[in-house]
MDAnalysis code that builds the backbone (N, CA, C; Angstrom):
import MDAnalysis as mda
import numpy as np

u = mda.Universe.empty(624, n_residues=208, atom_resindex=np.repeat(np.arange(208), 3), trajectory=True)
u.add_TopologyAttr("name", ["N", "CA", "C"] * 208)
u.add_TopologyAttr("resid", np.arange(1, 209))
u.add_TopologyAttr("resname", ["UNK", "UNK", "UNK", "UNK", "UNK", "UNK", "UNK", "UNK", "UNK", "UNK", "UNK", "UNK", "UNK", "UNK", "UNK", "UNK", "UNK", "UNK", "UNK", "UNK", "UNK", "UNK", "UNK", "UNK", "UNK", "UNK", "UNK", "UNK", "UNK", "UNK", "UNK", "UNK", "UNK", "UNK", "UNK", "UNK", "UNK", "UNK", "UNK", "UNK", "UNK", "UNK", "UNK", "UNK", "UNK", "UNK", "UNK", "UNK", "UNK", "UNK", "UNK", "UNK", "UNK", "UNK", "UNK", "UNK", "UNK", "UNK", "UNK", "UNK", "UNK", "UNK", "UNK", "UNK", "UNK", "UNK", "UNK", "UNK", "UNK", "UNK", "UNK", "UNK", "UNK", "UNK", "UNK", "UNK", "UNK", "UNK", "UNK", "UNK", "UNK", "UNK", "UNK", "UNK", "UNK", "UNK", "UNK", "UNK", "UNK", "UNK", "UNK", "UNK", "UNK", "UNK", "UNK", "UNK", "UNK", "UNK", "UNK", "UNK", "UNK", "UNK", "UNK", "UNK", "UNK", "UNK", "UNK", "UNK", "UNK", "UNK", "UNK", "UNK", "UNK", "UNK", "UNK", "UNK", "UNK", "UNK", "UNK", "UNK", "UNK", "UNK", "UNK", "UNK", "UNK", "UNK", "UNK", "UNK", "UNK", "UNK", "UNK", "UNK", "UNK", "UNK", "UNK", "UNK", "UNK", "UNK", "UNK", "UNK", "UNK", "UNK", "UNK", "UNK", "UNK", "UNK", "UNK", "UNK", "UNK", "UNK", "UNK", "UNK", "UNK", "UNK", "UNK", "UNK", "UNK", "UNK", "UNK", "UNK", "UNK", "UNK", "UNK", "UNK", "UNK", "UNK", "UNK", "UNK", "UNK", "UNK", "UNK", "UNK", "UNK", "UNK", "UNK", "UNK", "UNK", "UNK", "UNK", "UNK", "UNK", "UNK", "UNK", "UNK", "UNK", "UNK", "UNK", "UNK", "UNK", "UNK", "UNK", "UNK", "UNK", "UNK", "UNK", "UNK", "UNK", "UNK", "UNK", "UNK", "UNK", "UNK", "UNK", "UNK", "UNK", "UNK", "UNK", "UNK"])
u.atoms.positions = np.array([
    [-9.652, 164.362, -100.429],
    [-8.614, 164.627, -101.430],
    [-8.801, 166.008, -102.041],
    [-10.146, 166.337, -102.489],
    [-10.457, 167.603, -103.067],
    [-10.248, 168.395, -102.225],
    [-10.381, 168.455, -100.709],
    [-10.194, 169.469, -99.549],
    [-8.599, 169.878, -99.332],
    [-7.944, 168.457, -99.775],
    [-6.299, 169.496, -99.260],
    [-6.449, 169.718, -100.453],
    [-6.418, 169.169, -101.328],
    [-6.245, 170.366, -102.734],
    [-5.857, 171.710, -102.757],
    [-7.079, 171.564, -102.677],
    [-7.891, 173.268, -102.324],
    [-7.079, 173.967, -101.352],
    [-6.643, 173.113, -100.054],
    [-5.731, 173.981, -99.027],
    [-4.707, 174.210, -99.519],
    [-3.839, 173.223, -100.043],
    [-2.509, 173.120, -100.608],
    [-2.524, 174.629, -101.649],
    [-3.778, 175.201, -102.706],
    [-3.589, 175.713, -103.180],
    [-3.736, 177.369, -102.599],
    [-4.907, 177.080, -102.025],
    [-4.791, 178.325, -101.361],
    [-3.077, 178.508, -100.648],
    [-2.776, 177.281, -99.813],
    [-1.542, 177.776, -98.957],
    [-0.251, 178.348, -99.858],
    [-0.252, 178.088, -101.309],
    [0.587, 178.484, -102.749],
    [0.139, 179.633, -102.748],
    [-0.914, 180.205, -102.640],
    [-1.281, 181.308, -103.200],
    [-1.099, 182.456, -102.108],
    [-1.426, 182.177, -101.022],
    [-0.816, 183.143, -100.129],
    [0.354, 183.445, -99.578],
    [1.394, 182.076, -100.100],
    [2.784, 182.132, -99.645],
    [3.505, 182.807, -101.147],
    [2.941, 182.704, -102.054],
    [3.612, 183.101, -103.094],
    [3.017, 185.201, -103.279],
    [2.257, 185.129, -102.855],
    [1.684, 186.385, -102.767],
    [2.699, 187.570, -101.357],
    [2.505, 186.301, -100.382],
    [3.257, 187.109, -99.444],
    [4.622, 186.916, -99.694],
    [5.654, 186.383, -100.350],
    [6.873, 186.592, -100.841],
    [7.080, 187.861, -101.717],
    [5.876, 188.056, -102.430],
    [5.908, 189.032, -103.370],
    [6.434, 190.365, -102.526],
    [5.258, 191.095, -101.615],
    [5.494, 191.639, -100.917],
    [5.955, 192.194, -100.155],
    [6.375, 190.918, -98.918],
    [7.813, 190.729, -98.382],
    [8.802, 191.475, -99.347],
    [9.023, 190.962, -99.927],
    [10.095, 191.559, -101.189],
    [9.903, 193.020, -101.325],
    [9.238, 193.138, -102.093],
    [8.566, 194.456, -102.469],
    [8.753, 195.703, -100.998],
    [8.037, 195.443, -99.659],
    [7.736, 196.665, -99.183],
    [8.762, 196.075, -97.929],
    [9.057, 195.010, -97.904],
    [10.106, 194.330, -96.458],
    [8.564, 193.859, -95.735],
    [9.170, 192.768, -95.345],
    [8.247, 191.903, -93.818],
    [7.705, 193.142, -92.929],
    [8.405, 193.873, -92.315],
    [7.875, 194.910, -91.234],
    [6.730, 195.839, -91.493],
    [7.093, 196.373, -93.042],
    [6.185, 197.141, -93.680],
    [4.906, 196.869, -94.685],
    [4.553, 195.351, -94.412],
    [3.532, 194.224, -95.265],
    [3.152, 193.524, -93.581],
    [1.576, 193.967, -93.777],
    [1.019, 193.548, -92.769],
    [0.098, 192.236, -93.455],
    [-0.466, 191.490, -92.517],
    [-1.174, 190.476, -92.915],
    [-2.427, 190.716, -93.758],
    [-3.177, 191.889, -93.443],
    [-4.153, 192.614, -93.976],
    [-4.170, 192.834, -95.709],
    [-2.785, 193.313, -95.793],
    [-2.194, 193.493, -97.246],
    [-1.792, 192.236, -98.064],
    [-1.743, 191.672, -97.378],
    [-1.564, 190.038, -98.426],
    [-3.233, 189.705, -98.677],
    [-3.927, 189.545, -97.896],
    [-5.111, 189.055, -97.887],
    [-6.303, 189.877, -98.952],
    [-5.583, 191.523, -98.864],
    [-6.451, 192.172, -99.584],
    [-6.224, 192.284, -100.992],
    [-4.959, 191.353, -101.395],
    [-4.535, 191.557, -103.028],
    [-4.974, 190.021, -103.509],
    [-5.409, 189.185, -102.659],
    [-6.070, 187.803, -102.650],
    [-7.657, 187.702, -102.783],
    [-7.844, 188.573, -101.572],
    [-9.314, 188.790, -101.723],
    [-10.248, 187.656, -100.760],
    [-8.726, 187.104, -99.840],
    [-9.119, 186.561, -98.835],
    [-9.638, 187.101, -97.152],
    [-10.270, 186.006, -96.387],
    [-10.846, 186.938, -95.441],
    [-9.223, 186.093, -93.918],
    [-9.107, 187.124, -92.957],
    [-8.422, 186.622, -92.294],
    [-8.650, 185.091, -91.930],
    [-9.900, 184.528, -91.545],
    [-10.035, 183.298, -91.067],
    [-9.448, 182.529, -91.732],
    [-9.451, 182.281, -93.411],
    [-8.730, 181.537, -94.167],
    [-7.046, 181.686, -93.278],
    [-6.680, 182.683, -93.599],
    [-5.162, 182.772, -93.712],
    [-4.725, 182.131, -91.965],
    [-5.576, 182.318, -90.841],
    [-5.306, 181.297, -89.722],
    [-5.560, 180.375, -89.626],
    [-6.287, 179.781, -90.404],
    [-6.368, 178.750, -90.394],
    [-5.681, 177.636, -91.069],
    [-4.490, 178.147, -91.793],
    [-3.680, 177.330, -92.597],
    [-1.980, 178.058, -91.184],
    [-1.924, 178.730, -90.826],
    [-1.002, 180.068, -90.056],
    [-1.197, 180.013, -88.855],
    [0.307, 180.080, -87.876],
    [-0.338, 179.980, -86.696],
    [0.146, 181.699, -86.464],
    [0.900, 182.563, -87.077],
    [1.205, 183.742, -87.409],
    [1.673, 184.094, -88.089],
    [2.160, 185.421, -88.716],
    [2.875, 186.023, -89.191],
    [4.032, 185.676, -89.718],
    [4.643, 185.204, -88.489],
    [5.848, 184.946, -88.260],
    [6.090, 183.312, -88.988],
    [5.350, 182.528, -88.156],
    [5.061, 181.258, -88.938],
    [4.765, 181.277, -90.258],
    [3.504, 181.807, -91.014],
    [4.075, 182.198, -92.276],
    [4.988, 182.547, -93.024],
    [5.656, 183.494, -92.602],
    [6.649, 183.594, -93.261],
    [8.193, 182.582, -93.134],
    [8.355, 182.318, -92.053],
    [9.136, 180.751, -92.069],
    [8.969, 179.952, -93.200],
    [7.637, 179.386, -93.392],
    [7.557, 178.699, -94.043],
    [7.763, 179.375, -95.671],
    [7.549, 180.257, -95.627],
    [8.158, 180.947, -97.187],
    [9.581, 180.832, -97.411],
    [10.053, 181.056, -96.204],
    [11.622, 180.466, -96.572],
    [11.830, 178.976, -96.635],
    [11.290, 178.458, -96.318],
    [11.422, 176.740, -96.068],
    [10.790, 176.101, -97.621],
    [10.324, 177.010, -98.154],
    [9.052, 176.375, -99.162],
    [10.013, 177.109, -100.494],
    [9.759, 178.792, -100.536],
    [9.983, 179.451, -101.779],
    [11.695, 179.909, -102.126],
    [11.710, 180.274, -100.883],
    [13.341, 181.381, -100.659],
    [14.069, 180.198, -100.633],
    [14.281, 178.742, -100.640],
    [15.021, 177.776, -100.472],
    [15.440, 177.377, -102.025],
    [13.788, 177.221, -102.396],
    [13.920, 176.393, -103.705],
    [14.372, 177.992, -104.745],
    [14.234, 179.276, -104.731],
    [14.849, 180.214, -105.582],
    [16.176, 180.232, -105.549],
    [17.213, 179.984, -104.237],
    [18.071, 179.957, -104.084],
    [18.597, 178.581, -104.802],
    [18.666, 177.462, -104.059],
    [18.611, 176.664, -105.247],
    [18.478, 175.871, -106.304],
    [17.654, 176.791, -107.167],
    [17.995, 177.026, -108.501],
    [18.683, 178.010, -109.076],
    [18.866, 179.213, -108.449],
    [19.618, 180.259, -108.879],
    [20.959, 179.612, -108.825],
    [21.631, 179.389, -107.333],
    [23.001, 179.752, -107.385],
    [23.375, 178.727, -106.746],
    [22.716, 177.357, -106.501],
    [23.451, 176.212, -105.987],
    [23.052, 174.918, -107.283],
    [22.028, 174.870, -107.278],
    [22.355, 173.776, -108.383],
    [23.225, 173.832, -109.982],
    [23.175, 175.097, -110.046],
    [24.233, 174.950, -111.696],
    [25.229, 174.723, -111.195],
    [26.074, 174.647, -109.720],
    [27.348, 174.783, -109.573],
    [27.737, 173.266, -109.228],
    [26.599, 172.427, -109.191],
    [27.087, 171.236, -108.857],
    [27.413, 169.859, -109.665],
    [27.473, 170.676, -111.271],
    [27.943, 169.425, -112.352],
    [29.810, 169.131, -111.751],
    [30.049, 168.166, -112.883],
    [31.646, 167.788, -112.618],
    [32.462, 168.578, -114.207],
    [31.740, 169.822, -114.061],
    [32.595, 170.231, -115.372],
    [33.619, 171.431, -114.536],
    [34.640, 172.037, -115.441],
    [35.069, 173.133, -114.789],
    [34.572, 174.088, -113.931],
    [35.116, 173.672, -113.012],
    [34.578, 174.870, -111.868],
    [34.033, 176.246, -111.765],
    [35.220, 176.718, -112.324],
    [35.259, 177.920, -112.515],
    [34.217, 178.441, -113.549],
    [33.834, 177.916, -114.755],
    [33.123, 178.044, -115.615],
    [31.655, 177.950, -115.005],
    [31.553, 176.976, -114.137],
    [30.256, 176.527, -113.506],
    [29.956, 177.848, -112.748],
    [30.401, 178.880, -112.277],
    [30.120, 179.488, -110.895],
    [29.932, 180.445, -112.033],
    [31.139, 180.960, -112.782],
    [30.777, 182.223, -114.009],
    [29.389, 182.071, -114.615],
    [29.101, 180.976, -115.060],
    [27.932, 181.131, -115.899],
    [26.614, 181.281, -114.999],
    [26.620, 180.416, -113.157],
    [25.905, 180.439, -112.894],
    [25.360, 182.354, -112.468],
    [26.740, 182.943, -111.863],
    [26.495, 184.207, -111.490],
    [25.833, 184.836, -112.721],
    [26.437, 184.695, -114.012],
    [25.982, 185.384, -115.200],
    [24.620, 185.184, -115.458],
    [24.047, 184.541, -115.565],
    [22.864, 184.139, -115.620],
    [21.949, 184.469, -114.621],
    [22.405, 184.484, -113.086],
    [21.585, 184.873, -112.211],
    [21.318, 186.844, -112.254],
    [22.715, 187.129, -112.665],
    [22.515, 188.412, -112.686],
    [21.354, 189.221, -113.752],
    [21.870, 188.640, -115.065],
    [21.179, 188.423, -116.251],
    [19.699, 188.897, -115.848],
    [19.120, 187.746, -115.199],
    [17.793, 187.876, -114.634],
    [17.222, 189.259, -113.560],
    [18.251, 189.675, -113.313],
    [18.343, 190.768, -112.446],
    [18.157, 191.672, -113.654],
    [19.179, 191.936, -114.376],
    [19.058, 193.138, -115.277],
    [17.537, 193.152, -116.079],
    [16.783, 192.127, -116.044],
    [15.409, 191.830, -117.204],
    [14.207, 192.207, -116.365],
    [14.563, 192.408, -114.758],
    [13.849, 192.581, -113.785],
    [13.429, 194.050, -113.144],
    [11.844, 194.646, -113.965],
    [11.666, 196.212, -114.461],
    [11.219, 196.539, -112.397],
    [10.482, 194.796, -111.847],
    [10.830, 195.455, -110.464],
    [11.826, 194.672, -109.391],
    [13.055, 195.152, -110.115],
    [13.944, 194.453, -108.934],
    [14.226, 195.799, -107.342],
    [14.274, 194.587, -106.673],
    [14.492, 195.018, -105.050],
    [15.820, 194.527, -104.336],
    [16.654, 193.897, -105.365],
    [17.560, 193.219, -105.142],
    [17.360, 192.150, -104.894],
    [19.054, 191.382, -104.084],
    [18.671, 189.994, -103.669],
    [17.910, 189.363, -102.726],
    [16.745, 188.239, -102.917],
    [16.184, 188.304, -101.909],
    [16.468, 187.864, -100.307],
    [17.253, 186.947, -100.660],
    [17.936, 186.535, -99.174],
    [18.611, 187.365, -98.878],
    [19.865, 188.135, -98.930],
    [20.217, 189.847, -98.390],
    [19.114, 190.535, -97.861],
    [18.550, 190.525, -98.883],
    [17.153, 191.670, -98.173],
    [16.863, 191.394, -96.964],
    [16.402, 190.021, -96.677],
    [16.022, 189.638, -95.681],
    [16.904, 189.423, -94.714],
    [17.803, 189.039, -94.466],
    [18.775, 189.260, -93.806],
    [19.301, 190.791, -92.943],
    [19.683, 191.096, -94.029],
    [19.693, 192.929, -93.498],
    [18.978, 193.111, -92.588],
    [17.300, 192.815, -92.991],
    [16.614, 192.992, -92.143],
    [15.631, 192.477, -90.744],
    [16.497, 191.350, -90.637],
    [15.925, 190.529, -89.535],
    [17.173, 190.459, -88.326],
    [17.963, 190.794, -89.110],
    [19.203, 190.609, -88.346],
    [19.055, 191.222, -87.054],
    [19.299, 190.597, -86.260],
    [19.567, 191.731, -84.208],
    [17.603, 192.156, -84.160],
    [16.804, 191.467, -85.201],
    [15.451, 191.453, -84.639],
    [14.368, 190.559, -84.458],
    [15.228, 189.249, -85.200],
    [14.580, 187.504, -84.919],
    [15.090, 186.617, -85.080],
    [15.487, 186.426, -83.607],
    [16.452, 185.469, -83.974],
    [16.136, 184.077, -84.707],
    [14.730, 183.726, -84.484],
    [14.511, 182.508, -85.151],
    [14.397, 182.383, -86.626],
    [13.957, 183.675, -86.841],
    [14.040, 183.625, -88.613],
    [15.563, 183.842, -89.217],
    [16.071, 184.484, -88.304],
    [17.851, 184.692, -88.858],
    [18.143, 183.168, -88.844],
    [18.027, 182.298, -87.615],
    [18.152, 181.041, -88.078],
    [17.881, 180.428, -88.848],
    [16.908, 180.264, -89.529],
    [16.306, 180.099, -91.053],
    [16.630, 180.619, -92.230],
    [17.192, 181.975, -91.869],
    [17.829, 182.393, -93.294],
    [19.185, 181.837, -93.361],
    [20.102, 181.616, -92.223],
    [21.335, 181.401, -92.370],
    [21.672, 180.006, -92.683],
    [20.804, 179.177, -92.657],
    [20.570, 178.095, -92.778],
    [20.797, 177.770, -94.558],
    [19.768, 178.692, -95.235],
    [20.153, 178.793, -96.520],
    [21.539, 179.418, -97.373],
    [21.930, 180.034, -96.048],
    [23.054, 180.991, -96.422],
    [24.000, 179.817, -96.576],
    [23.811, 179.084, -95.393],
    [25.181, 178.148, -94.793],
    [25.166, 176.976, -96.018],
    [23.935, 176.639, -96.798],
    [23.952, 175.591, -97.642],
    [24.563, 176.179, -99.122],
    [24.789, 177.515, -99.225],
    [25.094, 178.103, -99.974],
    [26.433, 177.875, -100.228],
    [27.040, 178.135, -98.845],
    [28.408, 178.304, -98.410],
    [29.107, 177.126, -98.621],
    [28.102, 175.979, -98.059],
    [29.366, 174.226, -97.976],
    [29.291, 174.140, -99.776],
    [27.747, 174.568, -100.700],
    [28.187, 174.009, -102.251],
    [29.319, 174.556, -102.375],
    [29.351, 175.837, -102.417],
    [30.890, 176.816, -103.226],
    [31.823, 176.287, -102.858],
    [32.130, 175.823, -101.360],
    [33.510, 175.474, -101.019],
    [33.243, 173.761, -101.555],
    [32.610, 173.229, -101.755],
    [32.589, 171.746, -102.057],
    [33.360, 172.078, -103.273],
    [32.635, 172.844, -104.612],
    [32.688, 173.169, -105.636],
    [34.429, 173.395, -105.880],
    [34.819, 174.731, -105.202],
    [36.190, 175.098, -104.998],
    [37.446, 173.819, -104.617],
    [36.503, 172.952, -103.667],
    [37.482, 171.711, -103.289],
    [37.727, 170.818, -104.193],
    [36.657, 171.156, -105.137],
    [36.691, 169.648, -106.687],
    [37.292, 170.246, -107.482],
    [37.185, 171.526, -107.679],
    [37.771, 172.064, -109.018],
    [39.552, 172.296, -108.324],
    [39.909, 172.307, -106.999],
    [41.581, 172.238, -106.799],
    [41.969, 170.447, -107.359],
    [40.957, 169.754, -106.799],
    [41.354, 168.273, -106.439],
    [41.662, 168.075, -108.643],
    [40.649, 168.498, -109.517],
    [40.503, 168.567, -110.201],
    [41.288, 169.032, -111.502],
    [42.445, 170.410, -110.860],
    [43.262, 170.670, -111.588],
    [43.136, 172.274, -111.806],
    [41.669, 172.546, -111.968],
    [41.431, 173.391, -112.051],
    [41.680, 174.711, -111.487],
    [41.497, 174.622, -110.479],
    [42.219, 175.831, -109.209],
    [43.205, 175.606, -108.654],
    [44.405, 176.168, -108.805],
    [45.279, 176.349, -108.004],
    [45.288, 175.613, -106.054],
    [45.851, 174.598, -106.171],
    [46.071, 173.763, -104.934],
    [46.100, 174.663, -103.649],
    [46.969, 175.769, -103.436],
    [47.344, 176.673, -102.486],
    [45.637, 177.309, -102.254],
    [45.049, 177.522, -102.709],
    [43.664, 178.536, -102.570],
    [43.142, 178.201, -101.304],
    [42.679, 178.822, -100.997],
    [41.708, 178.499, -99.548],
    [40.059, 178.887, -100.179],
    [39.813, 177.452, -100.152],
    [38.221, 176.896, -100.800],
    [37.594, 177.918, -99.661],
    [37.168, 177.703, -98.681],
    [36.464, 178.587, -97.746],
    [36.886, 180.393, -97.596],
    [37.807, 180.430, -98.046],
    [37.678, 182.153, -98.240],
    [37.479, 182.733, -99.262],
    [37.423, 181.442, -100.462],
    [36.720, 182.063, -101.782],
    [35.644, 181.953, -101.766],
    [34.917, 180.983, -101.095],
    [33.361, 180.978, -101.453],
    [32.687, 182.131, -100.661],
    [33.643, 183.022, -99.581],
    [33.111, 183.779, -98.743],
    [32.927, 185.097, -99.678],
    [34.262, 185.038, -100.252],
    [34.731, 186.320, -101.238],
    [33.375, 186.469, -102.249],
    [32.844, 185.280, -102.906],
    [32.288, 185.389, -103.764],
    [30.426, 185.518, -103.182],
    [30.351, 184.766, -102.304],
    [29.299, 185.345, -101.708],
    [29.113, 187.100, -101.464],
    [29.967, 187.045, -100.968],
    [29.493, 188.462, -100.611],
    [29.717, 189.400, -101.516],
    [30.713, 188.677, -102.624],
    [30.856, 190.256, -103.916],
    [29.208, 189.693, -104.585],
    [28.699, 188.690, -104.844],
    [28.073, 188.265, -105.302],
    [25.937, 189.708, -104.588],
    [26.081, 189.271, -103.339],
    [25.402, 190.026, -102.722],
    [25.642, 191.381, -102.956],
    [26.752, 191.632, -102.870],
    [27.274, 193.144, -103.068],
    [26.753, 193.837, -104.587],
    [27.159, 193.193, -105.379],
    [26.503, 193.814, -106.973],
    [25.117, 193.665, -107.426],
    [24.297, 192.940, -106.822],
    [22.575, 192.477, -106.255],
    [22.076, 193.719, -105.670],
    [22.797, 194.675, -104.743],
    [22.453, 195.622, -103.942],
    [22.771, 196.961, -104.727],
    [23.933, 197.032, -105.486],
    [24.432, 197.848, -106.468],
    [23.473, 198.032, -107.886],
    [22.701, 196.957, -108.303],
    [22.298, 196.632, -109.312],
    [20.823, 197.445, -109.324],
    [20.480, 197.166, -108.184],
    [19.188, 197.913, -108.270],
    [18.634, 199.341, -108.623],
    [18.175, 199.640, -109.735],
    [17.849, 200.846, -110.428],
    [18.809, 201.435, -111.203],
    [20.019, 201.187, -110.803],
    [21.011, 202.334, -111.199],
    [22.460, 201.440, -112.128],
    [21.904, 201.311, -113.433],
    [22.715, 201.117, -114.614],
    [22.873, 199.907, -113.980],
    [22.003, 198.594, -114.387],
    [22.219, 197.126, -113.824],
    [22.941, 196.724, -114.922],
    [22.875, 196.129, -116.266],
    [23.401, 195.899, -116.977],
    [24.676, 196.343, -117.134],
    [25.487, 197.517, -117.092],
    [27.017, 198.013, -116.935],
    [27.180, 197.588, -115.624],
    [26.611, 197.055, -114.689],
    [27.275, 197.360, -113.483],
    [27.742, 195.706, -113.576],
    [26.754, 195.007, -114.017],
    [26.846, 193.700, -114.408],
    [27.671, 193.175, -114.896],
    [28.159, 193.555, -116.041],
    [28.961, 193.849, -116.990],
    [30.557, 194.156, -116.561],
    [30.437, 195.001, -115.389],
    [31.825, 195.198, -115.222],
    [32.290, 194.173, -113.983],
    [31.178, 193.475, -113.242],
    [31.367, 192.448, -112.217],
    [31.815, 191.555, -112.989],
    [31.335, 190.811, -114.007],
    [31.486, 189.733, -114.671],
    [33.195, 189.966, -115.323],
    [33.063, 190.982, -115.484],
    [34.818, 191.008, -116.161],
    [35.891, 191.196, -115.254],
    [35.751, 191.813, -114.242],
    [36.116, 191.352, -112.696],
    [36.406, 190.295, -112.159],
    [35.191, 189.242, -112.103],
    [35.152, 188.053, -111.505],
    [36.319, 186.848, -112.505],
    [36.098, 187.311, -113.658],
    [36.716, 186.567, -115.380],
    [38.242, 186.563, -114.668],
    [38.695, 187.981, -114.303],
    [39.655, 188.259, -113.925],
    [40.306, 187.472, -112.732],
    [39.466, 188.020, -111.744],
    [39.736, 187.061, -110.288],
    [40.115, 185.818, -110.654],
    [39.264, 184.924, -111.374],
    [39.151, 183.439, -111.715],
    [40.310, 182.894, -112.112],
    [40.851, 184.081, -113.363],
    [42.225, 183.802, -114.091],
    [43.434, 183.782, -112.708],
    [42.967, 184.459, -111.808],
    [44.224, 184.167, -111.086],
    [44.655, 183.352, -110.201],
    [43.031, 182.788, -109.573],
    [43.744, 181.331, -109.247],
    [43.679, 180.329, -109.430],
    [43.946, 180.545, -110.768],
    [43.589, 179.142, -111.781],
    [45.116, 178.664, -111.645],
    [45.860, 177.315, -111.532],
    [47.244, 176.741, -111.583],
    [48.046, 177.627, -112.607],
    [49.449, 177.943, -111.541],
    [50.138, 178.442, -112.560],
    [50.732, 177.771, -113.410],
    [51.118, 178.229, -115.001],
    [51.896, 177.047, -116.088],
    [52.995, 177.210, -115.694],
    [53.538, 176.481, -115.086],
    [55.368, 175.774, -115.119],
    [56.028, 176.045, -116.579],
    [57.192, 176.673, -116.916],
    [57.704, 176.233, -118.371],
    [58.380, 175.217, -117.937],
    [59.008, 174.407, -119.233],
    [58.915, 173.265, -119.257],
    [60.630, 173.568, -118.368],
    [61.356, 174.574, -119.161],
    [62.718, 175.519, -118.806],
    [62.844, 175.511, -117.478],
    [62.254, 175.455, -116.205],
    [61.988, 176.182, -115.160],
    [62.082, 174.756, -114.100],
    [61.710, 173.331, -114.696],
    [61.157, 172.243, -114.351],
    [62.826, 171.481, -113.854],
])
């Protein structure tokens, strides 16, 4: 019992260390050497929990990059309150955290993406995987809040959640270093905007 412990924790400590990194310098440019030497571990440890690199880092997406995602941007969106409100506050808040963030690198699933893309395919499978669970909440979300009243019936649930994904990624990439808070700021009043418009139009009563 005391032995996985101990593994379990070490295996936290080097997956949370090598996310750091990852992040920080990209997968390509964070060698195994460099995780181990900010740990103060010796390689044998790290194979012996690892069957590589590569395998490691899988499992960082399966373990860390899953559960950041959601909590960031899939579980606030899945109460039964207004839709629209649900996705605003969740983006606001996720961004929020961005602007408080002295080392942001942007978003982390983009990041990774960008950069695995056309160079593994098995980890692109793994990221898209999170992407794709991303994708069915929003449009679930979009489908309750039409069924709901909330959004405009005519909308196409699947080309908004695409829209918003990717403006969503898009101001994550924008945000970094250069005036996050205004840039934030002017997404959010943007999005306020977008929202208002395909929210049901009011019928006058005159018109009926």
């Amino acid at each position: 019992m005391e032995k996985s412990l101990k593994r379990m924790a070490t295996m936290q400590r080097l997956q949370t260390t090598g996310l750091s990194l990852f992040y920080e310098k990209g997968y390509y440019n964070t060698s195994v050497d460099d995780i181990l030497k900010r740990l103060s571990l010796s390689k044998g440890a790290f194979y012996y929990h690892y069957e590589s690199k590569e395998d490691f880092f899988i499992q960082i997406i399966e373990n860390l990059v899953v559960r950041k995602v959601y909590s960031l941007l899939i579980e606030p969106i899945e109460g039964h309150e207004h839709t629209l409100d649900l996705i605003t506050n969740c983006f606001e808040n996720a961004l929020e955290t961005a602007v408080h963030n002295e080392l942001d690198y942007g978003f982390v699933l983009n990041n990774f993406i960008n950069e695995f893309n056309g160079r593994n395919e098995l980890v692109m499978k793994h990221l898209n995987e999170v992407l794709k669970v991303w994708e069915v909440t929003l449009v679930s979300a979009i489908q309750r809040g039409k069924f709901n009243g909330h959004i405009d019936r005519h909308i196409d649930a699947e080309g908004v959640a695409i829209f918003l994904m990717s403006s969503f990624m898009g101001i994550r990439t924008l945000m970094v270093e250069t005036a996050p808070s205004a840039r934030k700021y002017r997404f959010m009043s943007q999005l306020r905007f977008y929202f208002k418009s395909i929210e049901p139009k009011q019928t006058s009563q005159y018109n009926q």
